[in-house]
C-alpha positions as CSV (number, residue, x, y, z in Angstrom):
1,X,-8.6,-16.4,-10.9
2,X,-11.7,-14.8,-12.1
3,X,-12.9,-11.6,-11.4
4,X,-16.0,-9.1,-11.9
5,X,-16.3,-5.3,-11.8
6,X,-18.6,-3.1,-13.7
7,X,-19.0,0.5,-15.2
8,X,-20.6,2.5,-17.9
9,X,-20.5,2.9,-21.2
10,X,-22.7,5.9,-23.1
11,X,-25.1,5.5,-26.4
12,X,-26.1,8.8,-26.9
13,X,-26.7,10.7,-23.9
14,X,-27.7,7.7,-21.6
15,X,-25.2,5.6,-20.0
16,X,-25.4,1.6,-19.7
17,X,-24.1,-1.0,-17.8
18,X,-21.0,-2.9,-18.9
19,X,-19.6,-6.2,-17.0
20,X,-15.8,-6.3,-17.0
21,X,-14.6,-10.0,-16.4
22,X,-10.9,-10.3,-15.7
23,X,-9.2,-14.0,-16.1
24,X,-5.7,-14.4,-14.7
25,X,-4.1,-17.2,-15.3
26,X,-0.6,-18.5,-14.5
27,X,0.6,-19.3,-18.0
28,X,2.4,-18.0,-20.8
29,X,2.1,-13.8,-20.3
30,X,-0.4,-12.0,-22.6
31,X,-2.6,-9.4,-22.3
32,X,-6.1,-9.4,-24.4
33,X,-9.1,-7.1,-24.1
34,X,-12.4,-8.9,-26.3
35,X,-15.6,-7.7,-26.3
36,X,-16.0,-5.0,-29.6
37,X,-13.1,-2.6,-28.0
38,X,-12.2,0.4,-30.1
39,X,-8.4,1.7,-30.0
40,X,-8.8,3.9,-27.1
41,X,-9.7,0.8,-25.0
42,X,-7.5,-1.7,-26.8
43,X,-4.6,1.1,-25.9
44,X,-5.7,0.5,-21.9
45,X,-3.6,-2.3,-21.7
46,X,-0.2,-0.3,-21.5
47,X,-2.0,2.6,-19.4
48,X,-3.3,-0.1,-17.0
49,X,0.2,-1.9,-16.7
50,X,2.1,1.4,-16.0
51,X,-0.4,2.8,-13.7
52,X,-0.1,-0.3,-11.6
53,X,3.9,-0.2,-11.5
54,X,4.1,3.4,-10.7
55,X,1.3,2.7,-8.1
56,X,4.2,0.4,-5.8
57,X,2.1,-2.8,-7.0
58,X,3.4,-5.6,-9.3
59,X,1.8,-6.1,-12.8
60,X,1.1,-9.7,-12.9
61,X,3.3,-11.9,-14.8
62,X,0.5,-14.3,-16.3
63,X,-2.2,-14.7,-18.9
64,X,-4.9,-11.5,-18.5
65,X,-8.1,-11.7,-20.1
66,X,-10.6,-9.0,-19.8
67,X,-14.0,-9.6,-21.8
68,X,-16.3,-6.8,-21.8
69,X,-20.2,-7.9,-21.5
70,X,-22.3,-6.8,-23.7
71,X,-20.2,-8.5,-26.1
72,X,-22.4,-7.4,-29.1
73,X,-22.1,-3.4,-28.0
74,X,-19.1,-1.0,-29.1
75,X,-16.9,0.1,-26.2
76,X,-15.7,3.2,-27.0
77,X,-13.3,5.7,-24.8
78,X,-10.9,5.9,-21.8
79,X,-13.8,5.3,-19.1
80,X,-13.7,1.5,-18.7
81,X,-9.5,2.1,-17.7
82,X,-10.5,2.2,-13.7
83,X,-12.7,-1.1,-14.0
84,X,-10.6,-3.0,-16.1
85,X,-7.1,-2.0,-13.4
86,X,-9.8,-3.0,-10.2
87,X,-10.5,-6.3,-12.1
88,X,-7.0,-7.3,-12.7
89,X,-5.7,-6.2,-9.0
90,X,-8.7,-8.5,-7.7
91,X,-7.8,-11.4,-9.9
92,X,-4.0,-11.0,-8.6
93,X,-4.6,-10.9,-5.1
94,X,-3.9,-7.3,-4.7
95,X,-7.3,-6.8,-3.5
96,X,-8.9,-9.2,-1.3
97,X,-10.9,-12.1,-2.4
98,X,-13.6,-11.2,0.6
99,X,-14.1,-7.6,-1.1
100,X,-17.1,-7.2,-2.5
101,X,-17.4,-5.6,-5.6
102,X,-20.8,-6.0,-7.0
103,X,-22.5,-3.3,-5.6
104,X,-19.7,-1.1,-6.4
105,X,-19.4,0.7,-10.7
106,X,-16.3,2.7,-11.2
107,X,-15.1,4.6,-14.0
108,X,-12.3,7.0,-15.0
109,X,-9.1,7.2,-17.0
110,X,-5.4,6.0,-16.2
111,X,-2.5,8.1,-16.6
112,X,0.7,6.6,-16.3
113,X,1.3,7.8,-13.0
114,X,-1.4,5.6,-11.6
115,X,-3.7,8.9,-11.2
116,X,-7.3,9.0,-12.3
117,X,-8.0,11.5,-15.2
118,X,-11.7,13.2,-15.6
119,X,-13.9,11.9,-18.4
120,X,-16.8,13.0,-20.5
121,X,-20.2,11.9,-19.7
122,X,-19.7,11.0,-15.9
123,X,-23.6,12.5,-14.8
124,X,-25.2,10.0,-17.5
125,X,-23.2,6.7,-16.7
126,X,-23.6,7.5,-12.8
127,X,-27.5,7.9,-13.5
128,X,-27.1,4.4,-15.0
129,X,-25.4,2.7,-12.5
130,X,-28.0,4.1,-10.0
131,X,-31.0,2.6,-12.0
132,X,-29.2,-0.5,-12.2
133,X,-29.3,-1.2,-8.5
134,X,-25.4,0.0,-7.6
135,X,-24.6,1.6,-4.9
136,X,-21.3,2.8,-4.8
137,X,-19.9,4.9,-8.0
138,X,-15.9,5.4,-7.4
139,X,-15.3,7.7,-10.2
140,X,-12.2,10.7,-11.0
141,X,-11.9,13.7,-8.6
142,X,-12.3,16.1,-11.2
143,X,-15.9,14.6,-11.5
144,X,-17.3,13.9,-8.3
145,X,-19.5,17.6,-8.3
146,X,-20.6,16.2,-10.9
147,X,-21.6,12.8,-10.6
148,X,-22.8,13.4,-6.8
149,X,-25.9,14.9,-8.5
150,X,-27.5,11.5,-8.8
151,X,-29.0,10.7,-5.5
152,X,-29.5,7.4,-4.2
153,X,-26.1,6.3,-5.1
154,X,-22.7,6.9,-3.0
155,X,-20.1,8.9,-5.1
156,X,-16.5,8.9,-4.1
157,X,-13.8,10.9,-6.1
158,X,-10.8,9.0,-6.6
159,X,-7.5,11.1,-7.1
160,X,-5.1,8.0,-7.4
161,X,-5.1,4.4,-7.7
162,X,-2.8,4.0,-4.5
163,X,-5.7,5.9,-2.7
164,X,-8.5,3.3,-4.2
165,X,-6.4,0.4,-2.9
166,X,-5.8,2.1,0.7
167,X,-9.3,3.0,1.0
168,X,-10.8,-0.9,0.0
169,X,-8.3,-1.9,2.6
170,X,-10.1,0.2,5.3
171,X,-6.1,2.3,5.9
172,X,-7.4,5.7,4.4
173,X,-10.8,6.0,3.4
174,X,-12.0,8.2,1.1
175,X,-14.6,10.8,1.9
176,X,-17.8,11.2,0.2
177,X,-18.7,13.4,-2.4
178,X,-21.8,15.5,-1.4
179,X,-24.3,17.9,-3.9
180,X,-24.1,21.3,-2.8
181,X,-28.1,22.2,-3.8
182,X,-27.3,26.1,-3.9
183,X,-26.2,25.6,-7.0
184,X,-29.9,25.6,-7.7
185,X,-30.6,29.3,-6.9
186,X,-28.2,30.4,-9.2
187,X,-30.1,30.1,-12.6
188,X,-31.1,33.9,-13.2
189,X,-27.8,35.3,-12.2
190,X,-25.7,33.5,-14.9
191,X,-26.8,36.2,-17.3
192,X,-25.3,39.7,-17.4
193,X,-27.7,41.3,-19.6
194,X,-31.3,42.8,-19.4
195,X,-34.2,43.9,-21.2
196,X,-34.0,47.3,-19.9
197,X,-30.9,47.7,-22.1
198,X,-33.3,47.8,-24.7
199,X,-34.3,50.9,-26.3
200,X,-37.6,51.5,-28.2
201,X,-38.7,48.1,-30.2
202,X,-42.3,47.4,-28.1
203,X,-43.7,45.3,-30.8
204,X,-40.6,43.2,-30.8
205,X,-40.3,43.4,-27.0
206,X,-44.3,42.3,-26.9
207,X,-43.3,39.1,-29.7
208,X,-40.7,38.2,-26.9
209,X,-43.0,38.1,-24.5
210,X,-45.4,35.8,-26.3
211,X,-42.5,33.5,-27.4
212,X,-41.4,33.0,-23.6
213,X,-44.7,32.6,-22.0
214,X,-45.9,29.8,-25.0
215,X,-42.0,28.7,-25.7
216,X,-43.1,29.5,-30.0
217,X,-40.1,30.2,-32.5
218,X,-39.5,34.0,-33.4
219,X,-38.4,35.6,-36.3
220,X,-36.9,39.2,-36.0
221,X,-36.5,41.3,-39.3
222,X,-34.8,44.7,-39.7
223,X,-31.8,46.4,-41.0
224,X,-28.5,46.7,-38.7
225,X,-28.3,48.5,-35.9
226,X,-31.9,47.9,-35.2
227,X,-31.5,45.6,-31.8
228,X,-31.8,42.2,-33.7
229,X,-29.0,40.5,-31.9
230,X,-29.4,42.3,-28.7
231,X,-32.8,41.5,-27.8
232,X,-32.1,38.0,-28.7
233,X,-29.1,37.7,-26.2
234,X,-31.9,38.7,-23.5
235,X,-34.4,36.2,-24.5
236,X,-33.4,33.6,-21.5
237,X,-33.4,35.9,-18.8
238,X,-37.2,36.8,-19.1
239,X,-37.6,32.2,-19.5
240,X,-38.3,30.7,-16.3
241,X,-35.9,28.8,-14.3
242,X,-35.3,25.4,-15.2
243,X,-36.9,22.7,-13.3
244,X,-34.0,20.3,-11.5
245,X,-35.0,17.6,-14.4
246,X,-34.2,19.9,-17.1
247,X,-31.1,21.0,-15.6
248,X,-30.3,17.0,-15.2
249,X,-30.9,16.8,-19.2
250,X,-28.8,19.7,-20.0
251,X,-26.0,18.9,-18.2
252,X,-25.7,15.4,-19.2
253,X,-26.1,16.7,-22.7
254,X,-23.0,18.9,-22.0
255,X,-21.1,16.3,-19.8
256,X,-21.2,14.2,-22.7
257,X,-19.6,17.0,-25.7
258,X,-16.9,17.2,-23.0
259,X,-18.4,21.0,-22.3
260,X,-19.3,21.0,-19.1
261,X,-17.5,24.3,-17.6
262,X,-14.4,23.4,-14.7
263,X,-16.0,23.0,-11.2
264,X,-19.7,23.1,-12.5
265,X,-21.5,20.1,-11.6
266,X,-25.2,21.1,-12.6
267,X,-25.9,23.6,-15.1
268,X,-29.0,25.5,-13.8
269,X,-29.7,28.7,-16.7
270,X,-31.0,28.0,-19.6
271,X,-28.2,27.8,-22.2
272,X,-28.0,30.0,-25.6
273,X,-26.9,28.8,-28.5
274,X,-25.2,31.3,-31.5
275,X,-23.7,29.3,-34.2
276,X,-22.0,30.9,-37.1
277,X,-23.2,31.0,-40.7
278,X,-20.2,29.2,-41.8
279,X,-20.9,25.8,-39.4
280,X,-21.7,22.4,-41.4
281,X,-25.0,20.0,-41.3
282,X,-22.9,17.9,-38.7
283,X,-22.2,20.9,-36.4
284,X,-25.8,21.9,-36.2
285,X,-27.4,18.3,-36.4
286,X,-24.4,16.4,-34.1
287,X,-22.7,13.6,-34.9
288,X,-19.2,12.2,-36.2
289,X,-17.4,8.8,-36.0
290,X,-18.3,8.6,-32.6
291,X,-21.4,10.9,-32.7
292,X,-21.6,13.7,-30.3
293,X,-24.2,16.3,-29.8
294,X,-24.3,19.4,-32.1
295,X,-26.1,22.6,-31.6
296,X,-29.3,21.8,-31.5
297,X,-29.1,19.7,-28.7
298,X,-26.7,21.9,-26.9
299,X,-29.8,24.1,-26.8
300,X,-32.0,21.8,-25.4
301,X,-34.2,23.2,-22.7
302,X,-33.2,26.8,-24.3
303,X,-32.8,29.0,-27.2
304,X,-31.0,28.5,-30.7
305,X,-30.2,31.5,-32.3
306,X,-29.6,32.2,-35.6
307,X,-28.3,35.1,-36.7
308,X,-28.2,36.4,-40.2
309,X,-30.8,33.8,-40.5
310,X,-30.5,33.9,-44.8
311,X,-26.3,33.4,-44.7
312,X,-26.7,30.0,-43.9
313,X,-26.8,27.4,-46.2
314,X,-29.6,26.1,-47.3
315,X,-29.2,22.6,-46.7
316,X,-27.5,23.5,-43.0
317,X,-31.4,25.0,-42.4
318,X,-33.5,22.4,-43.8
319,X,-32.3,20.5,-41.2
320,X,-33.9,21.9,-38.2
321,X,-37.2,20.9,-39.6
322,X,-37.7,17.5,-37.9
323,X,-36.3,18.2,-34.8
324,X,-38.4,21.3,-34.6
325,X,-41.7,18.9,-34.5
326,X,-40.3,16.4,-32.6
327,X,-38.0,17.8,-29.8
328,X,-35.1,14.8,-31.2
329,X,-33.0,14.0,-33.3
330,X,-31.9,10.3,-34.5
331,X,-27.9,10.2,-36.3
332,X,-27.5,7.1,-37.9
333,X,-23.9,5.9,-38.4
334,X,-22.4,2.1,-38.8
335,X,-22.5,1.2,-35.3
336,X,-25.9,2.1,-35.0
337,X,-28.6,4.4,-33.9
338,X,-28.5,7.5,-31.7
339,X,-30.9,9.9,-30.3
340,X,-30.1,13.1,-29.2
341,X,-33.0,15.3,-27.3
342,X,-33.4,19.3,-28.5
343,X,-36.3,20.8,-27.6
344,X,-35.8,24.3,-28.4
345,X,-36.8,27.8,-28.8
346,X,-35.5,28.9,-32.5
347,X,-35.0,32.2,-33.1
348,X,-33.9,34.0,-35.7
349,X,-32.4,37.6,-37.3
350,X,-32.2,38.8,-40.6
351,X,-31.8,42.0,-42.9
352,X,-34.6,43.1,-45.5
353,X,-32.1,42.1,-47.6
354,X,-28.7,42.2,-48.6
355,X,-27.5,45.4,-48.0
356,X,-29.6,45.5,-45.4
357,X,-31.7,48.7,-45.7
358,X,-34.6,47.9,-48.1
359,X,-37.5,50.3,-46.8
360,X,-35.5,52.2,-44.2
361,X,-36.6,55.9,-44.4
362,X,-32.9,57.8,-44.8
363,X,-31.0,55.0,-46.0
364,X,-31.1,54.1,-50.0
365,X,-31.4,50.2,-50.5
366,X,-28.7,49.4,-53.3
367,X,-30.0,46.0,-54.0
368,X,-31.9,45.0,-57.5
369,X,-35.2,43.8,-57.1
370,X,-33.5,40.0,-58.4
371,X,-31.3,40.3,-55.7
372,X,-33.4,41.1,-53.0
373,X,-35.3,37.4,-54.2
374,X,-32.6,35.5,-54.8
375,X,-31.4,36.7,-50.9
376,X,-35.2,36.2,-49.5
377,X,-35.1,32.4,-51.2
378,X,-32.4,31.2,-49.1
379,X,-34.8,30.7,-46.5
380,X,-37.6,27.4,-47.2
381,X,-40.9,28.0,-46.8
382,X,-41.4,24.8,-45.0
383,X,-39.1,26.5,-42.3
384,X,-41.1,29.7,-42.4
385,X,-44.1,27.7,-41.9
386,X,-42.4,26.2,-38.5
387,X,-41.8,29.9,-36.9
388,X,-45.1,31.3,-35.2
389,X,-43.9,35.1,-34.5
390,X,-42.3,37.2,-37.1
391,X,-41.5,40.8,-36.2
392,X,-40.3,43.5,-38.2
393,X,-37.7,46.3,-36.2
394,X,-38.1,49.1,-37.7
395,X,-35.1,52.1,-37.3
396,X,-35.4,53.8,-34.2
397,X,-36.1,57.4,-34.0
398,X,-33.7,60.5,-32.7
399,X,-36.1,60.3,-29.7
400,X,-35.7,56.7,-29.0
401,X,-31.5,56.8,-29.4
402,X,-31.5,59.8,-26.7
403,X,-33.6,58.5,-24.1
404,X,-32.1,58.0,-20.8
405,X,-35.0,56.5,-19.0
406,X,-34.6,52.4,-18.9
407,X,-36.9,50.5,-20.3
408,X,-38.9,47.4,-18.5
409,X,-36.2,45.2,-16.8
410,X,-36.1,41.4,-17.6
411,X,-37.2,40.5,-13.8
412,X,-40.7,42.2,-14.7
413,X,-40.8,40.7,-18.3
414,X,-40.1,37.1,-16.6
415,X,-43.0,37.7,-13.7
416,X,-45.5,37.6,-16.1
417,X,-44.1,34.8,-18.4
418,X,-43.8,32.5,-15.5
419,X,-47.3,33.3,-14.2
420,X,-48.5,32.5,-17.7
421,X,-46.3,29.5,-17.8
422,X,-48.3,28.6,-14.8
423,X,-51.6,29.3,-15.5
424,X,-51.1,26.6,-18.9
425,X,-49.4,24.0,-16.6
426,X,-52.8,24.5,-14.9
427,X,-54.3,23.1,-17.6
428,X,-51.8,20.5,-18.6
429,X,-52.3,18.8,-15.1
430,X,-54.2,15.9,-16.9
431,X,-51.6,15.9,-19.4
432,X,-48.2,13.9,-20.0
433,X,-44.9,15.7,-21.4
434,X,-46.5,19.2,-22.0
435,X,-45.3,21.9,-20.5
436,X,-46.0,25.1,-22.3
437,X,-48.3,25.9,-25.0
438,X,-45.9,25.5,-28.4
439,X,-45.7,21.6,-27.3
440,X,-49.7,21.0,-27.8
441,X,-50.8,18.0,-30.4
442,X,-53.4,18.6,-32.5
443,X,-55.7,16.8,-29.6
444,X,-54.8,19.3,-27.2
445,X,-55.3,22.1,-29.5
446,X,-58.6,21.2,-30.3
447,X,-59.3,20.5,-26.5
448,X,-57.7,23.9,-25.5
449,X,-57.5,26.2,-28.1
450,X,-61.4,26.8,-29.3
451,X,-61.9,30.7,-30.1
452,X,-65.4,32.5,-29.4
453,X,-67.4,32.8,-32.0
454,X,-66.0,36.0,-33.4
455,X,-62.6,34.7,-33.0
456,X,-63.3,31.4,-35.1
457,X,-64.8,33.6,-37.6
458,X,-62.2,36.0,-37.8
459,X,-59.5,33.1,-38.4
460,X,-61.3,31.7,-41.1
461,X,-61.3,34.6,-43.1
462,X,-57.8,34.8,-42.0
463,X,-57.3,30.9,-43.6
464,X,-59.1,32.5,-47.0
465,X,-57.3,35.6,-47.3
466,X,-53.6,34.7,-46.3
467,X,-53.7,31.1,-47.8
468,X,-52.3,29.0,-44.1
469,X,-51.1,25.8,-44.4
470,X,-52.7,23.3,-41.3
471,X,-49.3,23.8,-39.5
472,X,-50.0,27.5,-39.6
473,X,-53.1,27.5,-38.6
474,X,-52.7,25.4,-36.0
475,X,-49.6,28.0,-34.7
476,X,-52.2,30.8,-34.7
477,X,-54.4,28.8,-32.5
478,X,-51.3,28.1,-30.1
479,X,-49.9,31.5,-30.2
480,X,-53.2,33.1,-29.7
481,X,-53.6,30.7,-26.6
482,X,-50.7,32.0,-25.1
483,X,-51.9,35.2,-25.6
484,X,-54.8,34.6,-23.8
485,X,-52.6,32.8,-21.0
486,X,-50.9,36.7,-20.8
487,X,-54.1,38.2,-20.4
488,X,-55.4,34.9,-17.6
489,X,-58.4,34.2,-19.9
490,X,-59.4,30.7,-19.6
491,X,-60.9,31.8,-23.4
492,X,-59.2,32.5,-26.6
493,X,-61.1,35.9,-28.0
494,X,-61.4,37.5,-31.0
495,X,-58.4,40.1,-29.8
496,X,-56.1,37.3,-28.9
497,X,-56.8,35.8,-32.3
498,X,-56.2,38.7,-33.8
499,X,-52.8,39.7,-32.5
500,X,-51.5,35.8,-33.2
501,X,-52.4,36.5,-36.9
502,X,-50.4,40.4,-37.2
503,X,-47.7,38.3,-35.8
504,X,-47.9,35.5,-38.3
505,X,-48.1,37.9,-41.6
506,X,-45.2,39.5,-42.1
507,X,-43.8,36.5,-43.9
508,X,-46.6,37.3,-46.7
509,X,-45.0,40.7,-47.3
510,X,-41.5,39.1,-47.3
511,X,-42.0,36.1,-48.6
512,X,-44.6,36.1,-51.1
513,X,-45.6,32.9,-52.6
């Protein structure tokens, strides 16, 4: 007998539809699985007859089968285990021939005992199936939260295979798995930090500010103990809350790397990423024999930070320069293509120089002038040319150290990003996929970004004198529009222009060419 069931496979970090045909026949026993299987699935065959035995069912003693549509596409993991066991109980006559299965996807891995294990990826595939037309997603307990994010579709977490079969048979049903939408409120309490732990550092506190409202890269430069790493562990809490679509995309993005945190089916604050120095091109960029995400995607929607910015290697670096202009990455491997989204905010820490102390007023800098350049040239210009603030921390005073008053808390940093944020998405209302002012194409900049006449003027002679690249002068134009976003001026001025380039030079004094 013939059967069909369906599930989801993943290619990247969407999730597509995969028909599972089972063909029992009553002839000399065999098991096959066709249809581009890798050993995970191939391995099925002895997790599928187990789980049915231990279930109180009988493994049919025939010819099985099971071909895998599309034939052409590589099935890869545990997730088709479910579908496959559904097909073959259908095809045997443990499941009625009346049932109807084709509105119904289900996905999850077999243990031995005939209980369903979680797997990675569940929010994308169930997105899928939805689009596809299904309306009925049976997938593993441990996943339901998860997975009952997708409305339109009817999600039921299945603990056991006995349970399935009891509830197709109408004896036990199986309740269904609801989204609990207070998960959405809790975005801004996820962090534990604030800027009011902050002492001194109002330049770098002000760059902050800009980088948040406009969503720019930021470069912060000082010697240790300055507050390099500590601002940038506040950075999210002064972003805005993440819109339910973004929240969507980062938790499918985590789903998938198998990183999604126990019990959490929607991750709602922004995430922050701190890889070490030591990490490879592969970690940062993603991929693998079955590519998976790497850091840069697993700060999509948020903030990459890289500390000790010029410890990295060189060639781990050069590669956030194409996703930092086009929000994605593509890994190619054998099997094919794969895109990963990260659209990020980068920012970055570094010392002066090695020892860390070049300039600092009590502090003697032990580094020769060739070391101090060969440290600086770890770091490309073409990267350089991608981040719109840099900020030098200087030492903070006696003054600063002692004072006991707190300084501006994140809450009041954030009320003024978001009602920047929102005076730009003002603007953007005409416009598709741009939501904050670091995402403008050269049309919109030249649409949105014209300085007064003293402001154009003082730019040029900014182009002259500090020797911009396009890119760069096209950040200036963004940055100073954010600026002028801050300050709820429809137009970019001459003082908004001119704070966008002080916050664009230091690199010059740094990084001379």
């Amino acid at each position: 007998m013939l059967s069909t069931t369906y599930t989801s496979g993943i290619n990247g970090v969407d999730g597509f539809t995969v028909t599972v045909e089972c063909d029992v026949r009553d002839r000399l026993s065999e098991f096959e699985i066709v249809g581009l299987p890798d050993a995970a699935v191939r391995e099925a065959k002895e997790r599928i007859r187990a789980a049915i035995e231990n279930s109180g069912f009988t493994f049919p003693d025939a010819s099985i089968i099971i071909n895998m549509a599309p034939a052409d596409t590589k099935k890869s993991g545990t997730v088709f285990d479910l579908a496959m066991l559904i097909g073959i109980l259908k095809s045997s006559g443990n499941i009625e021939k009346s049932a109807d299965l084709s509105t119904k996807c289900f996905m999850g891995e077999l243990s031995l005992s005939g209980s369903v294990k979680p797997v990675k990826g569940i929010l994308s595939m169930v997105i899928a199936m939805k689009n596809a037309g299904f309306k009925e997603a049976y997938v593993p307990q441990a996943n339901a939260a998860e997975a009952a994010v997708v409305d339109g579709i009817d999600v039921y977490g299945v603990t056991t295979v006995r349970d399935l079969l009891l509830h197709f048979r109408g004896e036990k049903r199986i309740s269904q798995s609801k989204f609990d939408a207070t998960v959405l409120s809790g975005g801004k309490s996820a962090y534990n930090v604030d800027f009011s732990d902050v002492k001194g550092q109002s330049r770098a506190k002000r760059a902050m500010e800009i980088a948040a409202a406009g969503g720019h890269n930021l470069l912060l430069i000082g010697p240790p103990g300055t507050g390099k790493s500590m601002l940038a562990k506040r950075l999210p809490t002064i972003l805005p809350d993440m819109t339910f679509e973004e929240a969507i995309e980062v938790t499918k993005i985590y789903s998938i790397a198998g990183m999604l945190p126990s019990g959490t089916s929607l991750i709602t604050s922004r995430p922050i990423r701190s890889p070490h120095h030591t990490m490879s091109e592969t970690a940062l960029a993603g991929g693998g024999v079955i590519p998976s995400p790497g850091e840069i995607s697993l700060a999509h929607n948020g903030v990459l930070f890289l500390d000790e910015l010029p410890e990295f290697p060189r060639q781990v670096t050069e590669v956030l320069r194409q996703p930092l202009e086009d929000g994605e990455i593509t890994i190619t491997r054998a099997s094919g293509k794969l895109k990963f989204p990260c659209s990020f905010m980068l920012l970055c820490a570094m010392n002066p120089c090695k020892c860390g102390y070049r300039g600092h007023p009590t502090h003697r800098c032990t580094c020769k002038p060739a070391d101090v350049r060969r440290y600086l040239s770890r770091i490309s210009g073409p990267l350089l040319d991608r981040i719109d603030l840099q900020v030098e921390m200087p030492s903070l005073t006696k003054e600063e150290i002692s004072q006991l008053t707190p300084g501006e808390s994140s809450e009041a940093v954030r009320e003024r990003v978001c009602k920047a944020r929102n005076f730009a998405k003002n603007r953007f209302s005409d416009t598709t996929g741009i939501y904050c002012n670091a995402k403008m194409t050269p049309a919109e900049i030249r649409k949105y970004c014209t300085p007064d006449k003293d402001g154009s003027e003082m730019l040029a002679e900014a182009y002259e004198k500090i020797g911009l690249s396009a890119r760069g002068y096209d950040r200036i134009l963004k940055v100073a529009r954010t600026i002028a976003d801050l300050a709820e001026s429809e137009t970019v001025r001459s003082e908004h222009i001119g704070e966008a380039i002080q916050l664009r030079m230091l690199d010059r004094s740094y990084f001379p060419e």
